[in-house]
C-alpha positions in Angstrom: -76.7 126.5 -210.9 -78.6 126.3 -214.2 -76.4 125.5 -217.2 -78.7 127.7 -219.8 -78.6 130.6 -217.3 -75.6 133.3 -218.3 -75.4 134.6 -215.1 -74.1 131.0 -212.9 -71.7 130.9 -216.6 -70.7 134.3 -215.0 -70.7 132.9 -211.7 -68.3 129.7 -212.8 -66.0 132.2 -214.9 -67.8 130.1 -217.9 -67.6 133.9 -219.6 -66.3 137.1 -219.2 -67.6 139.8 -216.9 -66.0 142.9 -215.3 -66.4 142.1 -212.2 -66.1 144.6 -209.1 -67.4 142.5 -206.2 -67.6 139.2 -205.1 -68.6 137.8 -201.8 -69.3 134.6 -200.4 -73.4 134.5 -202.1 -72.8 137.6 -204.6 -71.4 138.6 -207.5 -71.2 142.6 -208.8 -70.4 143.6 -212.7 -71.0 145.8 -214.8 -74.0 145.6 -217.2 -72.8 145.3 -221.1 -75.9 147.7 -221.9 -75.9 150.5 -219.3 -78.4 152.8 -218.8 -76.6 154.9 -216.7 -72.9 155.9 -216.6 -73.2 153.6 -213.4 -74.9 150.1 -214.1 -73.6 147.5 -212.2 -75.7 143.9 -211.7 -75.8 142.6 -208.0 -76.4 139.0 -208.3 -76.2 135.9 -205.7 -73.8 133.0 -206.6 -76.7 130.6 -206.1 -79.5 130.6 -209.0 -82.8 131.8 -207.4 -85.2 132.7 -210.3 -87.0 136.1 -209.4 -87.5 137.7 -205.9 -91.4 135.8 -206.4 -88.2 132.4 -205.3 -87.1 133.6 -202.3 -86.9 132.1 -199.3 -86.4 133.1 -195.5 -83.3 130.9 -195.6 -81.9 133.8 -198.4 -82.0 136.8 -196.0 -78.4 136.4 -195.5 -78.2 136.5 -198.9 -80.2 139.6 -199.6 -78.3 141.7 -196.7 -75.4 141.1 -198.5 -76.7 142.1 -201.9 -77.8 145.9 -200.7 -74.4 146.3 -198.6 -72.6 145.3 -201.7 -74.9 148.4 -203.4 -74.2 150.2 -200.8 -70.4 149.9 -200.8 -70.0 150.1 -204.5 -72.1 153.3 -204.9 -69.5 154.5 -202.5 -66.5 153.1 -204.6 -68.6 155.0 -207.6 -68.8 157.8 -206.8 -72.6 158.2 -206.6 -73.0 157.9 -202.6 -73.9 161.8 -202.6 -75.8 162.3 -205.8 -78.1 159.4 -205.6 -78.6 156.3 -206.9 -81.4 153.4 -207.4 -81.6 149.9 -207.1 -84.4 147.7 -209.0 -85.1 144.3 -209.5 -87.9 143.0 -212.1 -90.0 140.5 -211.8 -91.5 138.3 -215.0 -91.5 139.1 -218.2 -93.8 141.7 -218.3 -92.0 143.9 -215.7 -88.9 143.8 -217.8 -87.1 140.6 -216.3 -84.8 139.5 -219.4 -82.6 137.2 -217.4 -84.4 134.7 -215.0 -81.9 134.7 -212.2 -82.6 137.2 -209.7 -80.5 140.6 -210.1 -80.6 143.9 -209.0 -79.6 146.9 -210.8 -77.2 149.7 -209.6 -78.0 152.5 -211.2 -76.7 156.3 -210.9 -74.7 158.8 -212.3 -77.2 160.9 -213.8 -80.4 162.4 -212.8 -83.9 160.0 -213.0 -87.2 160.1 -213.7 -90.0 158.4 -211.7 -91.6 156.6 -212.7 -89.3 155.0 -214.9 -89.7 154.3 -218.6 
């Protein structure tokens, strides 16, 4: 856990979140910018920087993160209309918050490429 980093302050209920999912190594709530009617941030419990951090030992980890997607694009609603999952990497890929996330994104049609 990194003390500066407000995601582990999410993790340790340091600060609020809206929280729709937590496992044993992952955490689910909802983004407090969305940029979709759906946008929901699937983080592990443990701070890894960026996916260019992982390790073998996190596949557990990472099988968890994409069935929590799975699951709450179910409990969305968005399971039959699509939706998208993204991570960035670095600054210059649009990576704001250096503990690794994934967005869950749906509920309206999207573009691709993005931006």
């Amino acid at each position: 856990m990194s003390a500066e980093c407000i995601f582990c302050k999410i993790v340790a209920h340091e600060i609020p979140a809206d929280i729709v999912h937590a496992s044993d190594h992952v955490v689910a709530f909802r983004d407090l910018e969305p940029k979709a009617p759906v946008h929901i941030l699937i983080i592990p419990k443990e701070h890894i920087s960026s996916m260019a951090d992982l390790k073998e030992k996190n596949a557990h980890m990472l099988a968890e993160v994409f069935t929590a997607a799975s699951h709450l694009a179910k409990a969305e609603g968005i399971e039959d209309t699509g939706w998208r999952v993204v991570s960035n990497v670095g600054a210059d890929a649009g990576q704001g918050v250096f503990h690794l996330h994934f967005h869950l994104l749906g509920g309206r049609p999207m573009g691709w490429p993005p931006g």
